[in-house]
Kinemage of the C-alpha trace (Angstrom):
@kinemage 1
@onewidth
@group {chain A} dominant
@subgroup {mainchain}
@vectorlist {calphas} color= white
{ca unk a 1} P -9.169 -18.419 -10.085
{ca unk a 2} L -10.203 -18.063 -6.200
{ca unk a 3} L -7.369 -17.029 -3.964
{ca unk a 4} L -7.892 -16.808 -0.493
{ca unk a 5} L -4.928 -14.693 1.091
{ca unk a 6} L -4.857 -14.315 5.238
{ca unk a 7} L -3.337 -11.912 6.955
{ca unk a 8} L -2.203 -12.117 10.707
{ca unk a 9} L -2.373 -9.113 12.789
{ca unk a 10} L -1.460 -8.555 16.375
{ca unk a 11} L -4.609 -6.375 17.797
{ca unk a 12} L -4.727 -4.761 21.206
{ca unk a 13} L -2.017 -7.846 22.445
{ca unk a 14} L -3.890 -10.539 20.558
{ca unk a 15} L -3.481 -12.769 17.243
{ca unk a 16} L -6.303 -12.876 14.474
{ca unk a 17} L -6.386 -13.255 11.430
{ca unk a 18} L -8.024 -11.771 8.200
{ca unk a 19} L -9.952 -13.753 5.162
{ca unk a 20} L -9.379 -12.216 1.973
{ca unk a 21} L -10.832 -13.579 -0.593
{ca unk a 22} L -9.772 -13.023 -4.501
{ca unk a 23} L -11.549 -14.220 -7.639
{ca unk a 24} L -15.086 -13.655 -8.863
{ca unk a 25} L -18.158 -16.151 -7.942
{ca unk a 26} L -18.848 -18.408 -10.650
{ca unk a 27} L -22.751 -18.405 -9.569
{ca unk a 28} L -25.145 -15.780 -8.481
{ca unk a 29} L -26.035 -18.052 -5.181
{ca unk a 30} L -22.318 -17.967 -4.352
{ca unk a 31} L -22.086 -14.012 -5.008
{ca unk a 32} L -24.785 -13.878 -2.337
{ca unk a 33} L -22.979 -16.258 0.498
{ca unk a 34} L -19.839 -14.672 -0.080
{ca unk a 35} L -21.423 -10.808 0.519
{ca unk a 36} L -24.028 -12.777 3.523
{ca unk a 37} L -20.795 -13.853 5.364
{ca unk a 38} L -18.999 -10.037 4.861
{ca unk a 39} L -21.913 -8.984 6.837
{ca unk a 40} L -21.710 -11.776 9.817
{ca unk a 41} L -18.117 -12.180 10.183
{ca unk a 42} L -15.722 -8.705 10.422
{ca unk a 43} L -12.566 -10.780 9.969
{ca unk a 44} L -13.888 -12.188 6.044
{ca unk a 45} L -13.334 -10.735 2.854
{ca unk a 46} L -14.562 -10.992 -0.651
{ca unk a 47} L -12.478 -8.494 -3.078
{ca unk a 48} L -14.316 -10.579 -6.169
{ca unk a 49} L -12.066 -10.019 -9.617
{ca unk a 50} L -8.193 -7.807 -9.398
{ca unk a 51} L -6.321 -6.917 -11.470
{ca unk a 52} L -3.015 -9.655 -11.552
{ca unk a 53} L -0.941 -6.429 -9.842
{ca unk a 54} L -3.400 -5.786 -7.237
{ca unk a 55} L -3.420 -9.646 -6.463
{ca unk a 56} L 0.442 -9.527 -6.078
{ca unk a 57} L 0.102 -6.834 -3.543
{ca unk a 58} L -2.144 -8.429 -1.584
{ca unk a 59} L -0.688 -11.891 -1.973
{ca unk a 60} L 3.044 -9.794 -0.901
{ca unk a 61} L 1.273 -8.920 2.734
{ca unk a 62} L -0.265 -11.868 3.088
{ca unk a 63} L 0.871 -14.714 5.932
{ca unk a 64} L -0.653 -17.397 4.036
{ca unk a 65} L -2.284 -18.357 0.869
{ca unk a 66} L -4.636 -20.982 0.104
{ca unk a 67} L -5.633 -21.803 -3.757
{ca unk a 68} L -8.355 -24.131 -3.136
{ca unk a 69} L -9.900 -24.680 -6.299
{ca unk a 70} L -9.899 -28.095 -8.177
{ca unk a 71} L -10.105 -26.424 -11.480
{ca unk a 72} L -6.745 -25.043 -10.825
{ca unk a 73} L -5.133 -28.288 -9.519
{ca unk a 74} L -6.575 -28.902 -6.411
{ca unk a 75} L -5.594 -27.722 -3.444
{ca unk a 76} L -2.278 -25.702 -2.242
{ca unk a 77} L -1.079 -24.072 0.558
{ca unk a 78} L 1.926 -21.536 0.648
{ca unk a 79} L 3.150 -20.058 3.921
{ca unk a 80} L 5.583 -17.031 4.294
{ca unk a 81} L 7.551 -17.561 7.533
């Protein structure tokens, strides 16, 4: 299962957020895109495969999670206010 948990941080007065993103890559290609983009873009994530009480902690700081995969049921969204 992919997980993709984002965090939003106030930083020096502004909003961003972070891209974590939780679950191993079911192909070597996408192993490769997922460490390429780590190394353009500071604000993305790729944790690959946690253990299911490492995923609750991250999912517990988390703003928003996004379970994107079809396998799983298709997409879902799940916002802590």
């Amino acid at each position: 299962m992919t997980i993709g948990a984002i965090h939003f941080n106030n930083h020096a007065g502004s909003l961003y957020h972070l891209v974590k993103k939780i679950g191993g890559a079911m192909t070597g290609a996408m192993a490769n895109r997922a460490r390429t983009e780590m190394k353009v873009n500071e604000r993305y994530q790729w944790l690959g495969e946690q253990s299911q009480a490492r995923v609750r902690q991250i999912l517990k700081r988390s703003s928003l999670c996004v379970l994107s995969s079809r396998v799983e049921g298709g997409a879902t969204c799940y916002q802590r206010r």
